[in-house]
N, C-alpha and C positions, 0 to 999 in steps of 0.2 A: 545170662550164661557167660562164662569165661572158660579158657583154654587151660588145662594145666600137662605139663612136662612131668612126666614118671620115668627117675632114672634107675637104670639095671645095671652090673657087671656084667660085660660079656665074656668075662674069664681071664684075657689081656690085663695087665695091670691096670694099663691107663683108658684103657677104652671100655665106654658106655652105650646102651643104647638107650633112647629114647623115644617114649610112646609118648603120645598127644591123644589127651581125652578131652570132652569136651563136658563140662561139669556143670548142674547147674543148682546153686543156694538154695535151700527150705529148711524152714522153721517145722523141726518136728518137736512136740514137748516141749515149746518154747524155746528151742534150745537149736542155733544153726547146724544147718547138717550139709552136706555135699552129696549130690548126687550125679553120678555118669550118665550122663547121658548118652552119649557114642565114642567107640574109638576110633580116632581116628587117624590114624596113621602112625608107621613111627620109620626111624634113622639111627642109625650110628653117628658115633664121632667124627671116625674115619669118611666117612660120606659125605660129609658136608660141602665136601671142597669137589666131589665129584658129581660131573653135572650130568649123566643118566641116572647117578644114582638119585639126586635132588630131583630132576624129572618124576620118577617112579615117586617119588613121596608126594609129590605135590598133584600127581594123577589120584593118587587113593586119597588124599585129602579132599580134592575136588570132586570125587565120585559120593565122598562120606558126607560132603555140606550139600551137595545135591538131593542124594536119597532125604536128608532132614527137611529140608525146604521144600519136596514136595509131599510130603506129609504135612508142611504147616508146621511143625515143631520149630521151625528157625523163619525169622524173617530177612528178606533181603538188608536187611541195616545189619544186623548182627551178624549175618556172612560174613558183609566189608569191614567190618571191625575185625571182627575173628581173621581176615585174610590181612587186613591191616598189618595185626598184631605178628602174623608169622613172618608173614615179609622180612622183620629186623630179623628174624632167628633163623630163619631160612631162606636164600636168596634166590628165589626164583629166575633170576640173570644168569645163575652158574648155569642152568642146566641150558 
């Protein structure tokens, strides 16, 4: 399973938002396919640098790799990797 970034227009020229879903590879027809697994959070542009707004993402993120793990669909390795991986894109220090 890896994370993928879905960017939108929020109507702003320069500003985007961004959803984080949580995707995970299968072979359907031989042929690789992507599938969603959860969404899990998303942010603005604009947000990034503000740190309730990073708060609030990083709550519904951690709310969204919870519900998965305890279902078993995710295991603790692949959490820390997935938490790993956002860390560089979103800095959990701002908030």
């Amino acid at each position: 399973m890896y994370v993928r970034w879905k960017s939108r227009s929020t109507g702003a020229a320069t500003e985007h938002a961004w959803s984080l879903v949580l995707v995970r590879s299968e072979r359907v027809d031989g042929k690789p396919r992507q599938r969603v697994v959860k969404y899990l959070g998303s942010i603005r542009d604009s947000e990034m640098e503000q740190p309730p707004a990073v708060t609030r993402f990083w709550q519904r993120v951690d709310a969204q790799l919870d519900e998965l793990r305890h279902a078993g669909t995710l295991t603790g390795r692949e959490r820390e990797d997935i938490e790993r991986k956002l860390r560089g894109e979103v800095d959990p220090s701002r908030s």
